[in-house]
C-alpha positions in Angstrom: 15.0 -114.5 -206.1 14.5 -114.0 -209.7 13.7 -110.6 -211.5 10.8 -108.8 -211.0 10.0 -109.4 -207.4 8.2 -107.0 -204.9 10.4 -105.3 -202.8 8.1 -103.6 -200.9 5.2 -100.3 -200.9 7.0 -97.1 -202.7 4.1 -94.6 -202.4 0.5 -94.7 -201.5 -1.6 -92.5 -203.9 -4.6 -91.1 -202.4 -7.3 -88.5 -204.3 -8.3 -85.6 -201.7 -10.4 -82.3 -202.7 -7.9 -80.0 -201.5 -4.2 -81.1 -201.3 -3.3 -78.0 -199.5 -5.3 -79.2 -196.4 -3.9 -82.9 -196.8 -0.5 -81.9 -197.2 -1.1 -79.4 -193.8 -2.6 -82.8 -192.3 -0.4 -85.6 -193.0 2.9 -83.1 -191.9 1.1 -82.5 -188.8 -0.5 -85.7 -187.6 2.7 -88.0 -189.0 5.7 -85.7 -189.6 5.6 -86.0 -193.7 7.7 -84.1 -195.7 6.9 -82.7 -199.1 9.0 -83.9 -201.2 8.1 -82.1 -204.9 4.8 -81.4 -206.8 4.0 -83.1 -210.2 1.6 -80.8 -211.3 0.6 -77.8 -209.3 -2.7 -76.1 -209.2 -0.9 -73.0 -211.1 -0.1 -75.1 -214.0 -2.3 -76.2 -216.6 -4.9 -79.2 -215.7 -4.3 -82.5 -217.4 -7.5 -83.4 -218.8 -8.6 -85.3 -222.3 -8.7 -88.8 -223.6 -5.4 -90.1 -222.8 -6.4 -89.5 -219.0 -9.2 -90.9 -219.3 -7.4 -94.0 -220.8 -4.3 -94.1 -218.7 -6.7 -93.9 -215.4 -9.7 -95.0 -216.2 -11.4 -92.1 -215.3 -14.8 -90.1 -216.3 -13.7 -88.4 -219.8 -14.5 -84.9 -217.9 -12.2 -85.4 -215.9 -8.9 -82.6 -214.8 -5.9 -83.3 -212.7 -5.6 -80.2 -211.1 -2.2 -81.2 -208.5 -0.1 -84.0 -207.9 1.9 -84.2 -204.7 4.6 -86.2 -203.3 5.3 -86.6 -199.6 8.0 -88.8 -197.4 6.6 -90.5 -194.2 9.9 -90.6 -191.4 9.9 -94.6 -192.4 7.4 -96.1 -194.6 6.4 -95.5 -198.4 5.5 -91.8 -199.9 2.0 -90.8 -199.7 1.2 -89.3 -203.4 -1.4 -86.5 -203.5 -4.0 -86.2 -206.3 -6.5 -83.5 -206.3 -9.2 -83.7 -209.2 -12.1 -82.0 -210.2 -14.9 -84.2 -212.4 -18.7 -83.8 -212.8 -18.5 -87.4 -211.1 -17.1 -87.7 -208.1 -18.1 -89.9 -205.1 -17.6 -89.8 -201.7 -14.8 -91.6 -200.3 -15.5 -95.5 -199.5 -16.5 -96.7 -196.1 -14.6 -100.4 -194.9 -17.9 -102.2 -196.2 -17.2 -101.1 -200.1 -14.8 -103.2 -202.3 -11.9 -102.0 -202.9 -8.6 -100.8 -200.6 -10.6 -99.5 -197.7 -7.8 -98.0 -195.2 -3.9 -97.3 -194.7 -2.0 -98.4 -191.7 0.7 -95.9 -189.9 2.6 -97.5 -187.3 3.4 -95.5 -183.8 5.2 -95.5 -181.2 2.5 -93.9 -178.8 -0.5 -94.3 -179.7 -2.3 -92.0 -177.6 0.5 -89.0 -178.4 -0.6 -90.0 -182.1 -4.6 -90.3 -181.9 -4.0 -86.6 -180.1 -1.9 -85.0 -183.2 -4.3 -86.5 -185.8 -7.3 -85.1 -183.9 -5.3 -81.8 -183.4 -4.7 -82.1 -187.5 -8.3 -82.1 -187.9 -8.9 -86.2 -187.8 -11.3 -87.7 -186.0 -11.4 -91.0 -184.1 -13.9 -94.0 -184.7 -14.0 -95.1 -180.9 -11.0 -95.4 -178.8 -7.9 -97.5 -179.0 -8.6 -101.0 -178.8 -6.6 -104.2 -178.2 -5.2 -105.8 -181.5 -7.3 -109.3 -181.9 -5.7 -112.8 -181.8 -3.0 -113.7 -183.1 -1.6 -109.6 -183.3 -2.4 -109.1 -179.6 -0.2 -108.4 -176.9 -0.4 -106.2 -173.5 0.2 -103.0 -175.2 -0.8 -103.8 -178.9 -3.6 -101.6 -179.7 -5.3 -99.4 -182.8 -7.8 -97.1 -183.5 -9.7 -96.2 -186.8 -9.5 -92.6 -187.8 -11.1 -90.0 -190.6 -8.8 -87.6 -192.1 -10.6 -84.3 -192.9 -11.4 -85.7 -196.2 -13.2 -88.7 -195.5 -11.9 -92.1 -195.8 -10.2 -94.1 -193.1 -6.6 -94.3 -191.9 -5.6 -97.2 -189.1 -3.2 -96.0 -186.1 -1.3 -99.2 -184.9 1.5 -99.9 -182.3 2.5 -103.4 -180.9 5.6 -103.0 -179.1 4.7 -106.5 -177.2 5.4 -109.7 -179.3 2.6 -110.9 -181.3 1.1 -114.7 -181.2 1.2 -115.1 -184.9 5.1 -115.0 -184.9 5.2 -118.7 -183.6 3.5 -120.3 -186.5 4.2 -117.7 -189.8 6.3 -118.7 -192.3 7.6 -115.0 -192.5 7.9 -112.0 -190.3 5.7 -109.4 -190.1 6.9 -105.6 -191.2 8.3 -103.5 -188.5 9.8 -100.0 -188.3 13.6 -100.0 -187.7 14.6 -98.6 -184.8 15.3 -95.3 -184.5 14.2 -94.6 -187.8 12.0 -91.2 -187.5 14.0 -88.7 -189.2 
């Protein structure tokens, strides 16, 4: 493969009105580690026009904290807290734009109960994984961080119907990689 091809997802970044709570949340309902902050709320806010430029953001705008955690096995989730006179609720599956993250589990139901223990709450209960994903024990479940948003619980430990007919494999957690 020649230079500049995708190796994979490094970090996730993700905007959250208090990353206190999200950090509590995330080490809680999946076992993420904090890594090291980038900006913490003690510091001085990055604000002014080369935000704006860099992120595209309302000119108004202040970083107040920047976060970096480790999932056991699977890309970092990177905090951002900000504070801006416009600031919309976070998008709902029907808005364009990335609508949800994934997490892969082992046990699904152990999982749906730490998230709700974290403060989550699930849309409905888990539900077999359609054609060509499904299998006897392939499920998911929809879930809202305290935040807002949407975050996906998955497991398919059975084989999945696609595998016959893609041209590549689908991602899968190494064994015995939660560390």
């Amino acid at each position: 493969m020649g230079g500049g091809c995708v190796r994979g997802i490094d970090h996730i970044g993700l905007t959250v009105p208090d990353v206190e709570q999200a950090t509590r949340f995330f080490i809680e309902a999946f076992d993420a580690v904090v890594l090291y902050d980038v900006l913490e709320r003690t510091d001085l806010a990055r604000s002014g026009d080369a935000l704006s430029l860099r992120l595209g953001v309302p000119p108004d705008t202040r970083q107040c904290a920047i976060r970096m955690l480790r999932l056991p096995d699977g890309p970092g989730i990177e905090l951002f807290e900000y504070a801006a006179s416009l600031q919309r609720p976070p998008a709902v599956p029907s808005d364009f734009g990335w609508q949800h993250v994934a997490f892969y589990v082992d046990d699904l139901d152990g999982a749906l109960a730490r998230v709700v223990d974290a403060g989550g709450r699930p849309l409905g209960e888990p539900r077999p994984m359609p054609y060509p994903e499904n299998g006897r024990r392939n499920q998911f479940v929809y879930v809202v961080p305290p935040w807002g948003g949407r975050l996906e619980l998955v497991s398919y430990p059975d084989p999945q119907p696609f595998a016959a007919f893609a041209t590549a494999a689908r991602w899968r957690p190494r064994a015995g990689a939660h560390s």
